[in-house]
MDAnalysis code that builds the backbone (N, CA, C; Angstrom):
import MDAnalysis as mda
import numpy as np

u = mda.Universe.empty(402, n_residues=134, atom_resindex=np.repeat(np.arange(134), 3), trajectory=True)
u.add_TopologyAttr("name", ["N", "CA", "C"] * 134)
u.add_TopologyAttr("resid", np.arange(1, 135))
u.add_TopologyAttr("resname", ["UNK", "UNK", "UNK", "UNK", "UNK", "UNK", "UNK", "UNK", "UNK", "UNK", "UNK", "UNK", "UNK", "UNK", "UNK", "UNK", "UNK", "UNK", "UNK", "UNK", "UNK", "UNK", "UNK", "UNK", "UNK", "UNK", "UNK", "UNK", "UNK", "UNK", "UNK", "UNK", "UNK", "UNK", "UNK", "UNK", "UNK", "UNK", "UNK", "UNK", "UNK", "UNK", "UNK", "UNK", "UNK", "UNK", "UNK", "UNK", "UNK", "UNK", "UNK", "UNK", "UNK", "UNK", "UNK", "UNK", "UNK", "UNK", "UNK", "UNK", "UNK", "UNK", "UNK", "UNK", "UNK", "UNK", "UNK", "UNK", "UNK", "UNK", "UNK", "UNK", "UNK", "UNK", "UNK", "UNK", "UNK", "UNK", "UNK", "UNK", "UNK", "UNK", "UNK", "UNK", "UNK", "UNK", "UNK", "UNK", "UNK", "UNK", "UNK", "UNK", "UNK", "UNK", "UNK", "UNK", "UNK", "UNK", "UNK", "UNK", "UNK", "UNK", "UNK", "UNK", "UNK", "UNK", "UNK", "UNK", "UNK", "UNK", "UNK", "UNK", "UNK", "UNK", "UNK", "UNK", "UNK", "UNK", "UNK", "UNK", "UNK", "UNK", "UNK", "UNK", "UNK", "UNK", "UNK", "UNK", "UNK", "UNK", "UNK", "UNK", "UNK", "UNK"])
u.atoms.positions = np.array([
    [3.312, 10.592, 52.758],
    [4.730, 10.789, 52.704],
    [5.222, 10.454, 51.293],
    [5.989, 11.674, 50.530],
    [6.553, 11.422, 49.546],
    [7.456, 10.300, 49.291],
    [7.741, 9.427, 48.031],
    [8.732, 8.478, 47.543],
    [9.464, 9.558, 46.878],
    [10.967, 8.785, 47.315],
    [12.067, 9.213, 46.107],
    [11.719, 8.507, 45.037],
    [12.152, 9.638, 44.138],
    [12.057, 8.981, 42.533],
    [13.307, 7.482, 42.600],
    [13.819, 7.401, 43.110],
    [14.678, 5.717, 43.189],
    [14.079, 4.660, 43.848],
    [12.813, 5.456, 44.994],
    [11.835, 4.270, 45.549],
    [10.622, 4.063, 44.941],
    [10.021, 4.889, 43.945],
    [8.956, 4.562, 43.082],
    [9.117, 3.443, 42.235],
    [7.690, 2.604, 42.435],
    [7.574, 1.257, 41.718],
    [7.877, 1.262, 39.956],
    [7.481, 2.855, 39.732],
    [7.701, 2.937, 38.208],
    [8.791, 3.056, 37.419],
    [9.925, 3.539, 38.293],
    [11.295, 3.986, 37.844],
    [11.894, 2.168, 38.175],
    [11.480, 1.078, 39.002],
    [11.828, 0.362, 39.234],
    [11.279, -0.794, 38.185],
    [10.091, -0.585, 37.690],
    [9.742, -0.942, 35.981],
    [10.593, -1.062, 35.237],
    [10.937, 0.517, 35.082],
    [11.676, 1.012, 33.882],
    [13.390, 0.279, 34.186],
    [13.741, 0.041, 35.521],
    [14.743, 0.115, 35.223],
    [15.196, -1.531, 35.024],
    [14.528, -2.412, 35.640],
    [14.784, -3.608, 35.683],
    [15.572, -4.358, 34.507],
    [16.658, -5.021, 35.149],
    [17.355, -6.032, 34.032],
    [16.833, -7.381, 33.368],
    [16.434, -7.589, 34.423],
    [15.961, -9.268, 34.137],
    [14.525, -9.334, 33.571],
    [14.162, -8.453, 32.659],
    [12.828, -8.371, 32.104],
    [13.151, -8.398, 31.020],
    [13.089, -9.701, 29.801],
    [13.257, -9.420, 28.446],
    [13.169, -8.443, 27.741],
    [13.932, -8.470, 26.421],
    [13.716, -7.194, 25.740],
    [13.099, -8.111, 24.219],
    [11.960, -7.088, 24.133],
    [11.645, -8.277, 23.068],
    [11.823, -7.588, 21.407],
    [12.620, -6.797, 21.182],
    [12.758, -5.916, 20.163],
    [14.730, -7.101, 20.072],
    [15.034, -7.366, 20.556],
    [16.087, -8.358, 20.479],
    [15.939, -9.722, 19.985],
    [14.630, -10.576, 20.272],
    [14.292, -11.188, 19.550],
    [13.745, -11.260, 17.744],
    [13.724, -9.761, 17.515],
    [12.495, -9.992, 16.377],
    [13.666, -9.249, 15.469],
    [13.946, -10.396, 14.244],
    [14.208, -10.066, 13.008],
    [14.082, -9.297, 11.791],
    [14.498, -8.924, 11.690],
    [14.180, -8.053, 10.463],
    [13.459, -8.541, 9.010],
    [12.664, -8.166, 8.475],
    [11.860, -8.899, 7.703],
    [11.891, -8.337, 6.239],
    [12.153, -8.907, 5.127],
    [11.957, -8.416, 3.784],
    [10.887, -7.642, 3.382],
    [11.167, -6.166, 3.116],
    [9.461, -5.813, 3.131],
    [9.076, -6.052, 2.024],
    [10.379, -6.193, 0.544],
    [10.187, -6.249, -0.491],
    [9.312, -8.161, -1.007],
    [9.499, -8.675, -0.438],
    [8.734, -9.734, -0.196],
    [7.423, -10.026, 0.431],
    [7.466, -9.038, 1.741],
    [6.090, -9.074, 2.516],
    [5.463, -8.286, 1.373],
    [5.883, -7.144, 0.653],
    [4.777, -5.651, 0.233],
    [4.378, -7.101, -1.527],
    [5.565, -7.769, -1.976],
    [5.201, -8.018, -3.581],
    [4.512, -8.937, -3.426],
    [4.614, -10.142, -1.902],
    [4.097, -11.557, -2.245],
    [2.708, -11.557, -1.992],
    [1.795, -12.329, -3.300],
    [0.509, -11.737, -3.508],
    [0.058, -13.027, -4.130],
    [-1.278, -13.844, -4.149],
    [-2.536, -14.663, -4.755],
    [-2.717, -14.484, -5.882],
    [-3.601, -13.329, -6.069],
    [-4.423, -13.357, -7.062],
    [-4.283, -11.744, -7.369],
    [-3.999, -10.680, -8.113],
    [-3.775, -9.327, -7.862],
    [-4.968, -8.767, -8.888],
    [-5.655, -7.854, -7.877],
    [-7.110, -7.172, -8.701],
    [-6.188, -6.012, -9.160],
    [-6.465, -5.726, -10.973],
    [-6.316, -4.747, -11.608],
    [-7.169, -3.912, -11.725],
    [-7.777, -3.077, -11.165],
    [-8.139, -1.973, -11.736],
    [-7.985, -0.576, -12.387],
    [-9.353, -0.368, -13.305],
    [-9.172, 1.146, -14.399],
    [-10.176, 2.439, -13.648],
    [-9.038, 3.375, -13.292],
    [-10.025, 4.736, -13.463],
    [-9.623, 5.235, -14.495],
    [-10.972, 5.733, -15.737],
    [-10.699, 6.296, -16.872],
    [-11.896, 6.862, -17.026],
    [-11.894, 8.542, -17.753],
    [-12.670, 9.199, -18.084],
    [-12.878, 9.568, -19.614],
    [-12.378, 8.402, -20.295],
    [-12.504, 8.470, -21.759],
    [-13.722, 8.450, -22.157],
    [-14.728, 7.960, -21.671],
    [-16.232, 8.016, -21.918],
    [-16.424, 9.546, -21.479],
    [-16.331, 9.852, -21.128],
    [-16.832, 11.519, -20.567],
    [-17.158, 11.563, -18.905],
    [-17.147, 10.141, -18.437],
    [-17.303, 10.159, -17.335],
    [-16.797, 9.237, -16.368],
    [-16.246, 9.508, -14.997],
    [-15.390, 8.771, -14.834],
    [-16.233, 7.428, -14.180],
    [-15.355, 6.324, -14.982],
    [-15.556, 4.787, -14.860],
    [-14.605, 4.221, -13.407],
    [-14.836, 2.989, -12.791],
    [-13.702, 2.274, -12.220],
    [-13.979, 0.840, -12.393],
    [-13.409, 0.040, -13.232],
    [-13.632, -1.220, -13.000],
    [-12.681, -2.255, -13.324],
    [-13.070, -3.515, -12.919],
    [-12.160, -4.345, -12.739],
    [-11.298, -4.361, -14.598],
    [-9.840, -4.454, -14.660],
    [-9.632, -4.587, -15.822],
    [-9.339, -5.912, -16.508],
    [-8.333, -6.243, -14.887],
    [-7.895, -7.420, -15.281],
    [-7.797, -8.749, -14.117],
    [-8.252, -9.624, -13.938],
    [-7.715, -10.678, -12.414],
    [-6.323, -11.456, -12.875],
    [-5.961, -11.801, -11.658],
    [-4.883, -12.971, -12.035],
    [-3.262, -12.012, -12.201],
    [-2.765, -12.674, -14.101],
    [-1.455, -12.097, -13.931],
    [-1.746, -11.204, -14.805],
    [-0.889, -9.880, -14.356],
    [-0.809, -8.403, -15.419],
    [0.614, -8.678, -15.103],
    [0.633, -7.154, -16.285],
    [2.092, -6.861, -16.550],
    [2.345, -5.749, -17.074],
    [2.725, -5.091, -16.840],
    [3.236, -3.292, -17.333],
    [2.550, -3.025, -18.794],
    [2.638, -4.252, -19.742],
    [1.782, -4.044, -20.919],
    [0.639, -3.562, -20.859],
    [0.334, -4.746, -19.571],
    [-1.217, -3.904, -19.520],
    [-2.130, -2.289, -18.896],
    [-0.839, -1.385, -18.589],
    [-0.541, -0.216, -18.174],
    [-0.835, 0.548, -19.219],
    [-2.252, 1.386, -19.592],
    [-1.629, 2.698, -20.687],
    [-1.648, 4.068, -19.751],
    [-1.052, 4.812, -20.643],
    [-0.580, 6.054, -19.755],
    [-1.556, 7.068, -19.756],
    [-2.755, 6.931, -20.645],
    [-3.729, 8.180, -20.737],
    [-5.118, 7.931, -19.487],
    [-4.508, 6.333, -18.604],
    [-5.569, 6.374, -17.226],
    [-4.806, 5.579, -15.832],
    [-6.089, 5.773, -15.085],
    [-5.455, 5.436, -14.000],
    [-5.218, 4.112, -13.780],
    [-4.409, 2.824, -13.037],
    [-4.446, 2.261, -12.333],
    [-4.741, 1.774, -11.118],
    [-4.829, 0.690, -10.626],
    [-5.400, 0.654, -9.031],
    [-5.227, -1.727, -8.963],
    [-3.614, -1.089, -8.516],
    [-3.605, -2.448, -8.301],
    [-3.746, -3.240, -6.475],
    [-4.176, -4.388, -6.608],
    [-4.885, -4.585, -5.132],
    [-3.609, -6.074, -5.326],
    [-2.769, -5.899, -4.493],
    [-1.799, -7.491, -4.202],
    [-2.509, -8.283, -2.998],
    [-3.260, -7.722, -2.169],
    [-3.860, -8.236, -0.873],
    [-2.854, -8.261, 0.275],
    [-1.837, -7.484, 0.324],
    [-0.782, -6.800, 1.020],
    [-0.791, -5.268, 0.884],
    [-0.401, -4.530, -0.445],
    [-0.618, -3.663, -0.498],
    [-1.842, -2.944, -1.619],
    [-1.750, -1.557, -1.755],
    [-2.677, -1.151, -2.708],
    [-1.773, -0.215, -3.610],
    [-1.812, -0.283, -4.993],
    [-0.597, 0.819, -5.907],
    [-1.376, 1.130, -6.603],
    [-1.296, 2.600, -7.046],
    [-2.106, 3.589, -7.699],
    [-1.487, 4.123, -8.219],
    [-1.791, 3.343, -9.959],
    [-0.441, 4.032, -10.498],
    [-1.013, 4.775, -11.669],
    [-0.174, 5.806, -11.606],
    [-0.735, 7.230, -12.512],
    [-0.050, 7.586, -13.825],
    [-0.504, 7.383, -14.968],
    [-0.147, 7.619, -16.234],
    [-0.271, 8.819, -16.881],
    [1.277, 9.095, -17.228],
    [1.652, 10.256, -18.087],
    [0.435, 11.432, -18.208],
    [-0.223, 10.761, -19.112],
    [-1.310, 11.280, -20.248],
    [-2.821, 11.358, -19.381],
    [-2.956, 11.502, -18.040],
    [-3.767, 11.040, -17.506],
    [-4.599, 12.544, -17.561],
    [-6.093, 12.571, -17.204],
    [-6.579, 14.008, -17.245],
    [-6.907, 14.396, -15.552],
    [-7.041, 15.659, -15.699],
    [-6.872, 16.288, -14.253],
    [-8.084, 15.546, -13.403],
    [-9.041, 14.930, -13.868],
    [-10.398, 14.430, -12.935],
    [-9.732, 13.414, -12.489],
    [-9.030, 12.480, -13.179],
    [-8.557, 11.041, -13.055],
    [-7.882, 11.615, -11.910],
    [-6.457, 12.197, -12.021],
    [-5.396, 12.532, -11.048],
    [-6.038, 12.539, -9.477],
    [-7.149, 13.862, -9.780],
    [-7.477, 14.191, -8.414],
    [-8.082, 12.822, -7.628],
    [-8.858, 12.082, -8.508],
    [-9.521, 11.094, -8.139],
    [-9.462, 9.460, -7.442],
    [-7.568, 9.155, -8.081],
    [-7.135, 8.462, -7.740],
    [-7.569, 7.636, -6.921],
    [-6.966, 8.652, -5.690],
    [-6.706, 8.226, -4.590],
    [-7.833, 7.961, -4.063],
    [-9.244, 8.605, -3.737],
    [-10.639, 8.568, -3.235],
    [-10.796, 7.055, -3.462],
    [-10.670, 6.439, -4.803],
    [-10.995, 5.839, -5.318],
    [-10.778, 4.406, -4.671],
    [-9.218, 4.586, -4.794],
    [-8.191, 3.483, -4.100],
    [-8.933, 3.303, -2.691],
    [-9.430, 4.479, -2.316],
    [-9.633, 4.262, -0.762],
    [-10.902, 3.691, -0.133],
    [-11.769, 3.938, -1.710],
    [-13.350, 3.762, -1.254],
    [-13.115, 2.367, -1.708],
    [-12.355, 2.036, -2.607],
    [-12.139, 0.537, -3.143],
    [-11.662, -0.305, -1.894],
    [-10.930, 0.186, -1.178],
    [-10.360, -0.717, 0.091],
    [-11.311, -1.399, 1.046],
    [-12.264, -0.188, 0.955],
    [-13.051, 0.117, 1.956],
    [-14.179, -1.354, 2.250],
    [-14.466, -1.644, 0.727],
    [-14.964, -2.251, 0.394],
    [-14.419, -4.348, 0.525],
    [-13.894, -3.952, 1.207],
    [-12.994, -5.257, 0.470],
    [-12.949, -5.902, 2.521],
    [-12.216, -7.583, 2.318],
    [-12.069, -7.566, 3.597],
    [-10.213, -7.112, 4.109],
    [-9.954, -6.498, 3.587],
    [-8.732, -6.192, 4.388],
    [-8.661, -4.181, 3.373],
    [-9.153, -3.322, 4.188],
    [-9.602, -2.172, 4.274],
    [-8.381, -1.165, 5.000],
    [-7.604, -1.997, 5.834],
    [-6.569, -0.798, 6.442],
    [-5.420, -1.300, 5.761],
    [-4.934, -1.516, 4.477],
    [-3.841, -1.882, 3.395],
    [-3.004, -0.548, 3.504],
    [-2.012, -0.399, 3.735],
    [-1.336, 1.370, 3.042],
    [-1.646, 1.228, 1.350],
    [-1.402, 2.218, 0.825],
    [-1.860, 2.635, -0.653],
    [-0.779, 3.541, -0.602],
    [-0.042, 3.172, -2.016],
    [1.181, 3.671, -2.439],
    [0.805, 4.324, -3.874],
    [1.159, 5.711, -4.083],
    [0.413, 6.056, -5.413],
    [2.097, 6.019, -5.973],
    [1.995, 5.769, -7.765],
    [3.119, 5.589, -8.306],
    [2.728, 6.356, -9.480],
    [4.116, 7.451, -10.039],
    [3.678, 7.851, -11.649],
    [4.836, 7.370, -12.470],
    [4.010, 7.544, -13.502],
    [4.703, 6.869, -14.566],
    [5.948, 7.378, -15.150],
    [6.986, 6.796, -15.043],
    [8.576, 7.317, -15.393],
    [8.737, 7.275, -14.053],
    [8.245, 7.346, -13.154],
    [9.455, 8.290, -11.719],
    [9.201, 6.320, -10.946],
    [8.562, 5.683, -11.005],
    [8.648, 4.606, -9.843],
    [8.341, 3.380, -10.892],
    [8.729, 3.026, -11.755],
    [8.790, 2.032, -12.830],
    [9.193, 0.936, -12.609],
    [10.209, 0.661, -11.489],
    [10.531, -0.172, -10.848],
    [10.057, -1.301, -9.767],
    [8.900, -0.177, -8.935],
    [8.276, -0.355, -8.067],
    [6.799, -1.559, -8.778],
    [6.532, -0.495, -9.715],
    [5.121, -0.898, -10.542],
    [5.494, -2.314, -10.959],
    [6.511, -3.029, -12.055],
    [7.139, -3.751, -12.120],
    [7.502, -5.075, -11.531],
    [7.616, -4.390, -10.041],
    [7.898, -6.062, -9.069],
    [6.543, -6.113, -8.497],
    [5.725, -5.502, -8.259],
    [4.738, -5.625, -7.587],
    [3.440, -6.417, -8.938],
    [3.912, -6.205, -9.815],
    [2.804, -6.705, -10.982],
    [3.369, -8.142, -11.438],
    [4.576, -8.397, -11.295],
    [5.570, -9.683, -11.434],
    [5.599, -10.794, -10.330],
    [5.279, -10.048, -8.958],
    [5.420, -11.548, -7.976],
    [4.273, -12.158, -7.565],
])
């Protein structure tokens, strides 16, 4: 014998009052704090100035936009997020390569499911900036 849809246990789930809502408890959170606040931040270089493309560590600790040139890639690791940041002057192997890179680099590491934010140079300067500063 069929239930009305008003006597099914599931519509009586769904409809219940007295069952917390737990999206009412939970605050809203700075992402600009969760994404910048960071240890120790791995710099890395993809560059094909040798003729072939390199990736390695450039810099540990603190960087700073100085240490950015525009004719290669970046690949900064905060241990929150991953930024892949792409310079002006960069050549088409680097570009395509980026990202592979960023990803096989994650891969490697113990925290592997990071989002990866790629950034170019002039358009997200801002971004590059706080994330190399906190």
């Amino acid at each position: 014998m069929p239930l009305s849809l008003l006597q099914h246990e599931i519509y009586h789930a769904l409809t219940e009052d007295d069952v917390p809502d737990e999206a009412e408890n939970m605050k809203p959170k700075d992402l600009t704090v969760e994404l910048f606040s960071m240890t120790t931040p791995c710099f890395r270089k993809l560059s094909d100035a040798s003729g072939n493309l390199t990736f390695k560590v450039e810099k540990s600790g603190s960087v700073s936009t100085s240490n950015l040139d525009s004719k290669d890639v970046f690949i900064v690791d905060t241990k929150k997020a991953v930024f892949v940041w792409i310079g002006m002057e960069t050549s088409v192997a680097e570009r395509k390569n980026a990202m592979t890179y960023a990803h096989k680099y994650l891969q490697k590491t113990d925290h592997p499911l990071l989002s990866v934010t790629c950034l170019s140079e002039g358009k997200h300067d801002r971004q590059i900036r706080m994330a190399l500063s906190a």
